[in-house]
The first five atom37 places (N, CA, C, CB, O) and aatype in JSON, in Angstrom:
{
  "aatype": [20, 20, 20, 20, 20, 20, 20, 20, 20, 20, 20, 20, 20, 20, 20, 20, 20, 20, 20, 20, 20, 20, 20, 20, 20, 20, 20, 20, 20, 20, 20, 20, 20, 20, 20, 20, 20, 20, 20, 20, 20, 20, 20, 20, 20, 20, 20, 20, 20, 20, 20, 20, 20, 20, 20, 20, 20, 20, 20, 20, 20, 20, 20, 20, 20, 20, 20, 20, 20, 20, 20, 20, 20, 20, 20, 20, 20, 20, 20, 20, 20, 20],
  "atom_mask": [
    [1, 1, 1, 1, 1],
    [1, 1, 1, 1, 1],
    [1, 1, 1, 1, 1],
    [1, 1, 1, 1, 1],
    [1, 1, 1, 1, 1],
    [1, 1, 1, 1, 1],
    [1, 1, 1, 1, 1],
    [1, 1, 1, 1, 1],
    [1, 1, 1, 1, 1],
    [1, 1, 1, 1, 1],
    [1, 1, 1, 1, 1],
    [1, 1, 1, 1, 1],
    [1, 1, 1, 1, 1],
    [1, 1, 1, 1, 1],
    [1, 1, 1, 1, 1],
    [1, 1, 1, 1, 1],
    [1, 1, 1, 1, 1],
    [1, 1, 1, 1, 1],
    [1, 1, 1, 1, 1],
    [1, 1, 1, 1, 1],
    [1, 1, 1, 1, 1],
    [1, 1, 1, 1, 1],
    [1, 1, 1, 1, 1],
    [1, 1, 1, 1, 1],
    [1, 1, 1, 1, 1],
    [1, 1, 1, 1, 1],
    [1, 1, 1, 1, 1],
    [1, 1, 1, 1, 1],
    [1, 1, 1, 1, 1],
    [1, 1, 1, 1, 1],
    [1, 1, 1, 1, 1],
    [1, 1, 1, 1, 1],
    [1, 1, 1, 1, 1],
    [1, 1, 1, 1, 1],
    [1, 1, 1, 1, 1],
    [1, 1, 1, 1, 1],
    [1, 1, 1, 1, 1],
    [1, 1, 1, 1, 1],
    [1, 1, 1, 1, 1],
    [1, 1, 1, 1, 1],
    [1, 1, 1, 1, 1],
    [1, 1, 1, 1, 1],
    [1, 1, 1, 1, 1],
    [1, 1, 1, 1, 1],
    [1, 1, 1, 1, 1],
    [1, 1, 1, 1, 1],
    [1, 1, 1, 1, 1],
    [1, 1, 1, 1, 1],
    [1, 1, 1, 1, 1],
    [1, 1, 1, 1, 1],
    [1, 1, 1, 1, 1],
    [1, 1, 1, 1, 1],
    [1, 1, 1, 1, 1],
    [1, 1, 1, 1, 1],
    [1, 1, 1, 1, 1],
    [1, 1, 1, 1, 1],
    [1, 1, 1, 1, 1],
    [1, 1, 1, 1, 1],
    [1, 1, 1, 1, 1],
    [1, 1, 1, 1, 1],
    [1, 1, 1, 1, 1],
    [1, 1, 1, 1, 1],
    [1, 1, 1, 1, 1],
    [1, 1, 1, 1, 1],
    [1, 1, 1, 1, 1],
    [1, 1, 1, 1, 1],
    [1, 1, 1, 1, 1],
    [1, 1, 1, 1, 1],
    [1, 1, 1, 1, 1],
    [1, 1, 1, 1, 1],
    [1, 1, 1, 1, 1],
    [1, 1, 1, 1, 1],
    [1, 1, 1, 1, 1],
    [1, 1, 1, 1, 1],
    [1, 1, 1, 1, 1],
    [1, 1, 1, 1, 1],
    [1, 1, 1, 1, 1],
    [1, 1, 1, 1, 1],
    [1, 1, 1, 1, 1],
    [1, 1, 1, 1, 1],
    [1, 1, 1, 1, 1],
    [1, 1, 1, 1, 1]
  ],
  "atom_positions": [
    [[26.3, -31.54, -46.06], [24.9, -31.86, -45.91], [24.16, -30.81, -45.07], [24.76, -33.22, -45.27], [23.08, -30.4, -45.5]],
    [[24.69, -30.31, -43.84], [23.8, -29.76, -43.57], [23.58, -27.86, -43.8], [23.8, -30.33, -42.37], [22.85, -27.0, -43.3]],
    [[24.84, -27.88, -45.01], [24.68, -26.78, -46.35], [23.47, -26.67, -46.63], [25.35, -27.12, -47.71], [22.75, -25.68, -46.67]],
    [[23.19, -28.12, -46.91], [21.87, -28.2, -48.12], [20.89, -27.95, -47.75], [21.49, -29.35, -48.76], [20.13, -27.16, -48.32]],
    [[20.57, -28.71, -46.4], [19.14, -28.25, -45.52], [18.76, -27.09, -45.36], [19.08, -28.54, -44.26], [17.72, -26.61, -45.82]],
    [[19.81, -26.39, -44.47], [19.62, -24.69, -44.44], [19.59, -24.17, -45.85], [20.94, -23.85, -43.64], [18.51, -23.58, -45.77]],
    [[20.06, -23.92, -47.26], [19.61, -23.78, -48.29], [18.1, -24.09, -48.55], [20.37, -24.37, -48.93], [17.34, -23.28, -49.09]],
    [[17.74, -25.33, -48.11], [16.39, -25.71, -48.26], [15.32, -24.86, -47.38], [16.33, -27.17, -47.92], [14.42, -24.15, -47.83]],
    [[15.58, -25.08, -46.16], [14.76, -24.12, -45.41], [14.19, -23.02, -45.44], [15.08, -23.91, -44.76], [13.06, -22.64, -45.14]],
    [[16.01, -22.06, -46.23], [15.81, -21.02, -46.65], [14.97, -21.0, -47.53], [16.68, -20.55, -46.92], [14.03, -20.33, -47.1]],
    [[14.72, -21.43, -48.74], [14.11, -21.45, -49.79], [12.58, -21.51, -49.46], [14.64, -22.48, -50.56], [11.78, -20.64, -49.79]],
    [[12.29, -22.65, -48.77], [10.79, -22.88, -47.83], [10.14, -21.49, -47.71], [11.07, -23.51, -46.07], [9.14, -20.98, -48.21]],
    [[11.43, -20.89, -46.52], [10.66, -20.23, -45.94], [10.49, -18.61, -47.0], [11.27, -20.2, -44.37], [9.84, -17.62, -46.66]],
    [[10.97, -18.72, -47.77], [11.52, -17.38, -49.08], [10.15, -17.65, -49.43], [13.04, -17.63, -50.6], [9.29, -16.84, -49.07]],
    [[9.8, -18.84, -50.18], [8.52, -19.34, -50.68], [6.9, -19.15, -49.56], [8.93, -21.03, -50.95], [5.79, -19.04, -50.09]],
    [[7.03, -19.15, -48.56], [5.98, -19.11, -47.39], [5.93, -17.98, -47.42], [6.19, -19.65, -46.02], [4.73, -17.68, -47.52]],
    [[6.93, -16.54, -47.37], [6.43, -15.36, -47.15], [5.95, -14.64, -48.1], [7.15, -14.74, -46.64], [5.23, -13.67, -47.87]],
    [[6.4, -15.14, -49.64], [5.9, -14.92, -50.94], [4.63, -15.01, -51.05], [6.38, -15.68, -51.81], [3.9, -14.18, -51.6]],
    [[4.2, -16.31, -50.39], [2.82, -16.37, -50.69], [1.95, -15.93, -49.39], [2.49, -17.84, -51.17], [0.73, -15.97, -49.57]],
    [[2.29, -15.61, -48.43], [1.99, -14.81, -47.31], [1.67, -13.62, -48.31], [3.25, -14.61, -46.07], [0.5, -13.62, -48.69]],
    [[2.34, -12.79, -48.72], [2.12, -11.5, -49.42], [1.45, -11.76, -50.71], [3.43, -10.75, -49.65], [1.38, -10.69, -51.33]],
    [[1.1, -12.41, -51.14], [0.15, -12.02, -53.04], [-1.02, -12.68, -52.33], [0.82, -13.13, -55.14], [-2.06, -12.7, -52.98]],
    [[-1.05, -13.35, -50.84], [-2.58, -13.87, -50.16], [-3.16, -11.99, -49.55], [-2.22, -15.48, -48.25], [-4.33, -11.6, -49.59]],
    [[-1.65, -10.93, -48.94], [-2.44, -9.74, -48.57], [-2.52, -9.07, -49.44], [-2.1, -9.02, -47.64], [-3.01, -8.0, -49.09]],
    [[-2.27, -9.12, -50.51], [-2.71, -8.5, -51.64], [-3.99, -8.75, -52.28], [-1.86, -8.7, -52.45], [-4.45, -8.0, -53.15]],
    [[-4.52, -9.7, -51.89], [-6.0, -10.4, -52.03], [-6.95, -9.98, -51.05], [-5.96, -11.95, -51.89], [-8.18, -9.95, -51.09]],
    [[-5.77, -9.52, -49.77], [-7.02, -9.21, -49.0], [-7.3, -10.5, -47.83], [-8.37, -9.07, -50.18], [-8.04, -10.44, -46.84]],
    [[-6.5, -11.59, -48.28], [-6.32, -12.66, -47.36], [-5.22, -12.81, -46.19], [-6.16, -13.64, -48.13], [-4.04, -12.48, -46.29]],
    [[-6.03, -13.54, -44.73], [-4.79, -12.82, -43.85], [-4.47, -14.3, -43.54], [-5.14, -11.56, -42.32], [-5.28, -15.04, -43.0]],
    [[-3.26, -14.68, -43.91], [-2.56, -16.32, -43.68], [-2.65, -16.83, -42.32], [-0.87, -16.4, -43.98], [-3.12, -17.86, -41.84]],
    [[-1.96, -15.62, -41.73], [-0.67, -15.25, -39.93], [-0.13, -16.18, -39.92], [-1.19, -15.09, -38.11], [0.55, -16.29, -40.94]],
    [[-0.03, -17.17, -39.11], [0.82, -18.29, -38.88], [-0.24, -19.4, -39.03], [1.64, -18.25, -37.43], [-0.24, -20.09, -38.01]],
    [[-0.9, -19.71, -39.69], [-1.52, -21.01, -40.35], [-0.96, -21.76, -41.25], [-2.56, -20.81, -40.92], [-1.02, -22.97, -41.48]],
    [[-0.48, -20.99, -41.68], [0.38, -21.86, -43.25], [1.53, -22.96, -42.4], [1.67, -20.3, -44.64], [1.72, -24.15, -42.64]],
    [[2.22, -22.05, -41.27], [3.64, -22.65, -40.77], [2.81, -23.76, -40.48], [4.67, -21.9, -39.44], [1.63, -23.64, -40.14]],
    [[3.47, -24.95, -40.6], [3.18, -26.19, -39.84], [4.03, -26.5, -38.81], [3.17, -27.28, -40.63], [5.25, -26.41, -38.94]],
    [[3.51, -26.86, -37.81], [3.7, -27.36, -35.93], [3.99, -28.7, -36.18], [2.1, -27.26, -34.67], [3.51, -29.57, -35.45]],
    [[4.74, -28.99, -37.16], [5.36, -30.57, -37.52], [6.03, -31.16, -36.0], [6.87, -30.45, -38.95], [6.68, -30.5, -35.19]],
    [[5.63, -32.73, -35.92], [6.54, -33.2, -34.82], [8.06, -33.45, -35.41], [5.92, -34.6, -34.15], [8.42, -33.5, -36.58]],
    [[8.71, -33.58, -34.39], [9.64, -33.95, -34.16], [10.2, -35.78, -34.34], [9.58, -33.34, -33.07], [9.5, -36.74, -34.04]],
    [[11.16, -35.81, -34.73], [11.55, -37.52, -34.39], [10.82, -38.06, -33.5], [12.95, -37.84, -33.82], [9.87, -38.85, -33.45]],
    [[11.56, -37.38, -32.71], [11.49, -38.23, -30.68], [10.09, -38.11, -30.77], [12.3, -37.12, -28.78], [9.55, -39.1, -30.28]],
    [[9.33, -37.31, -31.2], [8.08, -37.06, -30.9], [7.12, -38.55, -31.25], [7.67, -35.69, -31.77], [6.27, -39.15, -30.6]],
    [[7.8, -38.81, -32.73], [7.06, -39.84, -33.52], [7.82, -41.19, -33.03], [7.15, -39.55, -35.26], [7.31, -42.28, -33.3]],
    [[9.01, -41.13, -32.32], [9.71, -42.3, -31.77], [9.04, -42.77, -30.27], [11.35, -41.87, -31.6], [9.03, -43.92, -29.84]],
    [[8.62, -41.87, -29.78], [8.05, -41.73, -28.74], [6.43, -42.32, -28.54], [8.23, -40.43, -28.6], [5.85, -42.76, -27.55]],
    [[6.03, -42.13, -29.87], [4.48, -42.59, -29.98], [4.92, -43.93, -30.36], [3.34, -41.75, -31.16], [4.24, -44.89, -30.01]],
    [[5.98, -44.08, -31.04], [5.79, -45.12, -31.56], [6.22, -46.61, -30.49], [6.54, -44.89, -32.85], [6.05, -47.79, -30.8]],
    [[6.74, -46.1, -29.35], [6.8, -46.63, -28.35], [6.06, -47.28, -27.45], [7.14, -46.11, -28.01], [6.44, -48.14, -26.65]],
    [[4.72, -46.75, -27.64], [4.03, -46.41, -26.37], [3.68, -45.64, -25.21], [4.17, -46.84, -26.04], [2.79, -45.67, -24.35]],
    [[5.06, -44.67, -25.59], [4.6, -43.44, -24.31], [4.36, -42.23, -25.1], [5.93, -42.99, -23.01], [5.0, -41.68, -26.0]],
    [[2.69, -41.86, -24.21], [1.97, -40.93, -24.12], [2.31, -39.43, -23.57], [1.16, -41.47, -23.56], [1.65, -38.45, -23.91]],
    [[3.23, -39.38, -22.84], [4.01, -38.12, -22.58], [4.64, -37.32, -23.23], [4.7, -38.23, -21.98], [5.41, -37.72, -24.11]],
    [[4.52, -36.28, -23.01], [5.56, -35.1, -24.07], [6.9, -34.96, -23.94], [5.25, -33.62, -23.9], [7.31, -35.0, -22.78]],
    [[7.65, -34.81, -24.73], [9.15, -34.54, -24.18], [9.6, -33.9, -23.24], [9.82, -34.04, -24.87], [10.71, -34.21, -22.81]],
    [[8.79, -32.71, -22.59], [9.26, -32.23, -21.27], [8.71, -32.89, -20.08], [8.99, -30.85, -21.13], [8.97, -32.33, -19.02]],
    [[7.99, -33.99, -20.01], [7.68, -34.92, -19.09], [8.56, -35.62, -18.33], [7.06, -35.68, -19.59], [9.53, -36.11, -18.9]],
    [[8.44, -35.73, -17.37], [9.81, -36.86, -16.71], [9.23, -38.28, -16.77], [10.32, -36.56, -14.78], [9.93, -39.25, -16.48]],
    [[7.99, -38.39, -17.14], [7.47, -40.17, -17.19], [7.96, -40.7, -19.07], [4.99, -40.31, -16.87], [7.75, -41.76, -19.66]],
    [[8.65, -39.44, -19.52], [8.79, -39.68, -20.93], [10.07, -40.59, -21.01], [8.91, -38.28, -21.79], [10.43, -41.3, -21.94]],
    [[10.79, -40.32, -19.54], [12.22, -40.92, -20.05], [12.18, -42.45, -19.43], [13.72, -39.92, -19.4], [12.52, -42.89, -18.33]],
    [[11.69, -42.99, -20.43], [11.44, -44.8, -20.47], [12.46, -45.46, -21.5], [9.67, -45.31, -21.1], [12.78, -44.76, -22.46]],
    [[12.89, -46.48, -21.4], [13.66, -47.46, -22.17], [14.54, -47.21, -22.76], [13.17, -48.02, -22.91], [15.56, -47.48, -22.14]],
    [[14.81, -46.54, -24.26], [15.75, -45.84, -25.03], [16.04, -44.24, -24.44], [15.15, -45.85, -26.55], [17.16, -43.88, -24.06]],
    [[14.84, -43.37, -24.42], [14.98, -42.19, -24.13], [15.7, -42.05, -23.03], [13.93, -41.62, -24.06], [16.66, -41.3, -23.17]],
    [[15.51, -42.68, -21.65], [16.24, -43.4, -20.44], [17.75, -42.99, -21.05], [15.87, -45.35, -20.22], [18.38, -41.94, -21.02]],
    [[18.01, -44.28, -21.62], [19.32, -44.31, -21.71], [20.15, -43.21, -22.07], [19.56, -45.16, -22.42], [21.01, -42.66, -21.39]],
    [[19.69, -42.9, -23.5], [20.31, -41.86, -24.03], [20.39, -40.23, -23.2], [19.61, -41.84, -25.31], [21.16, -39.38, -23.65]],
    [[19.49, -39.91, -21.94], [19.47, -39.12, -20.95], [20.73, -39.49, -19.98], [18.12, -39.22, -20.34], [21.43, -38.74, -19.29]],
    [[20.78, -40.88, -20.16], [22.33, -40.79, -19.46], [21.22, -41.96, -17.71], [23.25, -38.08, -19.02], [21.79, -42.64, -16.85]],
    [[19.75, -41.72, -17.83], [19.16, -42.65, -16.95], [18.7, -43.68, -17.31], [18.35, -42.27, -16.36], [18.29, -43.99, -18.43]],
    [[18.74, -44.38, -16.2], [17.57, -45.46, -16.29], [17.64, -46.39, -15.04], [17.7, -46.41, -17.7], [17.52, -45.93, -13.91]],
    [[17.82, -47.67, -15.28], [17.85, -48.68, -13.79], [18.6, -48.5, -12.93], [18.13, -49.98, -13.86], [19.62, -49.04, -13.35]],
    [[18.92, -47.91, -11.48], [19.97, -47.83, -10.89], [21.36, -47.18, -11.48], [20.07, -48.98, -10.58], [22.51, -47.59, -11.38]],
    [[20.86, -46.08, -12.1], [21.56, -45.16, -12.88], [20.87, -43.26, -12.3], [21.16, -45.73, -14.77], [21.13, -42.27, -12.98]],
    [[20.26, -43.21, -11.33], [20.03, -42.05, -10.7], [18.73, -41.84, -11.03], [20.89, -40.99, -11.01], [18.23, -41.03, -10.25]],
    [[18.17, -42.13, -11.64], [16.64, -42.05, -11.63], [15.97, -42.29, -11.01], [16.11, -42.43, -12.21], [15.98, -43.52, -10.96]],
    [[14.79, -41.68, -9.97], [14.15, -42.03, -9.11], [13.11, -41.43, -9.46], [14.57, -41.9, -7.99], [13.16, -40.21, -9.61]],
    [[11.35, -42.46, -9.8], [10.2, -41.14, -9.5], [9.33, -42.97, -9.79], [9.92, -39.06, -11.07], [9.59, -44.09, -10.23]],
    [[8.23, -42.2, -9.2], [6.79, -43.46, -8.66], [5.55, -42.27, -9.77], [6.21, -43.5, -5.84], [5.34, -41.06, -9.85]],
    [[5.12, -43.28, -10.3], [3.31, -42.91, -10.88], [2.52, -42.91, -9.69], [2.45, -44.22, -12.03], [2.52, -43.79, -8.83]],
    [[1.94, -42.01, -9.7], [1.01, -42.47, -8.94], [-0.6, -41.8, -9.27], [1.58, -42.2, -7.53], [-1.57, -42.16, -8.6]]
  ]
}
C-alpha cells in the first residue's frame, strides 16, 4: 500500500509540473499556487474537536491528542490559560 501512494504522488506531482510548463509556454506564471496547503488529519480531527489551536501549540494537547503524546491528567503535564 504504501507502493501505491508514492506511485500516486509521483504521478500528481509529474502531472503539476507538466502543466506548470505548457502554463510558461503561454506566458502564464503558476509558482506555487497550483500546490495545495491541504490540512492534515489531526488538523481536521482537531477542529473537529473543538480546539482552536495549531498543532505546534501546547493548549492543542487536550483529550485524545493528550493521550496519544503520552500526556494528560497527572501524567506530567502541567500549564494554566490564562
Amino acid at each position: 500500500m504504501p507502493e501505491l501512494i508514492q506511485t500516486l504522488k509521483a504521478i500528481k506531482k509529474s502531472e503539476l509540473e507538466e502543466r506548470k510548463f505548457l502554463a510558461a509556454l503561454q506566458g502564464k506564471d503558476l509558482g506555487d499556487e497550483q500546490e495545495e496547503q491541504g490540512k492534515t488529519f489531526d488538523d481536521i480531527r482537531r477542529k473537529a474537536l473543538g480546539i482552536d489551536s495549531s498543532a505546534d501549540d501546547i493548549t492543542s494537547l487536550r483529550g485524545e491528542f493528550a493521550a496519544e503524546a503520552g500526556f494528560g491528567i497527572g501524567m506530567g503535564l502541567g500549564y494554566s490559560k490564562e
